[in-house]
C-alpha positions in Angstrom: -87.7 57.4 15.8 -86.3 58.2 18.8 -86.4 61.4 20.3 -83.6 61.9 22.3 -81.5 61.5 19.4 -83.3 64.1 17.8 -83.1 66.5 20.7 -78.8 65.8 20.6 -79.0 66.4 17.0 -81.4 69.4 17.1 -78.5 70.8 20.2 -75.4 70.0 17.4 -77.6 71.8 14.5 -77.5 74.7 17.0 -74.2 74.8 18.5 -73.0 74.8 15.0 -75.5 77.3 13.1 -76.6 79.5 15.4 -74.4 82.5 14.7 -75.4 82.2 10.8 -78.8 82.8 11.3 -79.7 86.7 10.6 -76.4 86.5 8.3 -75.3 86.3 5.0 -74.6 82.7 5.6 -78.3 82.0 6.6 -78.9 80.9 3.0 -76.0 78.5 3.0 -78.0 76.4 5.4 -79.9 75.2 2.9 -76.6 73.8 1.0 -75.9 70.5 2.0 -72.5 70.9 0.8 -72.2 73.8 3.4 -73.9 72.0 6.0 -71.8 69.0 5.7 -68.5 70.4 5.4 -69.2 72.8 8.8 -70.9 69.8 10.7 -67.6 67.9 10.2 -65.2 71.1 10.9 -67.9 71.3 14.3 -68.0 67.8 15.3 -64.8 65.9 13.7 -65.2 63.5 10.6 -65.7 60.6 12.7 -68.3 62.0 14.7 -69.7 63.4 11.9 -69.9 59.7 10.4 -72.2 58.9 13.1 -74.8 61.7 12.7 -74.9 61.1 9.2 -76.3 57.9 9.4 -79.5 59.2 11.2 -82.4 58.7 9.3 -83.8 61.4 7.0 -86.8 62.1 9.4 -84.8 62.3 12.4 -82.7 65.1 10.2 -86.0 66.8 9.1 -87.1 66.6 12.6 -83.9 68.3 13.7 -83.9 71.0 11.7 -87.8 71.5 12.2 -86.5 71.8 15.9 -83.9 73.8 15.5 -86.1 76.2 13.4 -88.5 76.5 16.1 -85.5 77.2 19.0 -84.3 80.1 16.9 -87.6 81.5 16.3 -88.3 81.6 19.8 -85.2 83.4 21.2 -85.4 85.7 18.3 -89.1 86.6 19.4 -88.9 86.6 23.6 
């Protein structure tokens, strides 16, 4: 795994769903129907593409990541 592309991915996961934590939405992000359709709107389908073919641990690690970046400007 590398983590560089997991860093990128965990900065695209944040860019994108940043402002729907501490929302309504915030539930949504467990919808990968929701998550897929805003990732593309964010990044473009072809883009997109590209991410998607990340492994499953590089996601999981992303969105561990991106868990742990919200946590902390939430609690600073």
């Amino acid at each position: 795994m590398n983590i560089r592309t997991v860093y990128e991915l965990t900065d695209v996961l944040t860019e994108c769903f940043e402002r729907d934590v501490g929302t309504e939405l915030e539930e949504m992000l467990h919808d990968d129907k929701f998550v897929t359709s805003k990732l593309k709107k964010h990044l473009g389908t072809k883009v997109f593409k590209e991410y998607d073919t990340l492994s499953e641990e590089v996601w999981r690690e992303a969105w561990m990541d991106f868990g742990l970046k919200i946590w902390k400007k939430q609690n600073t």
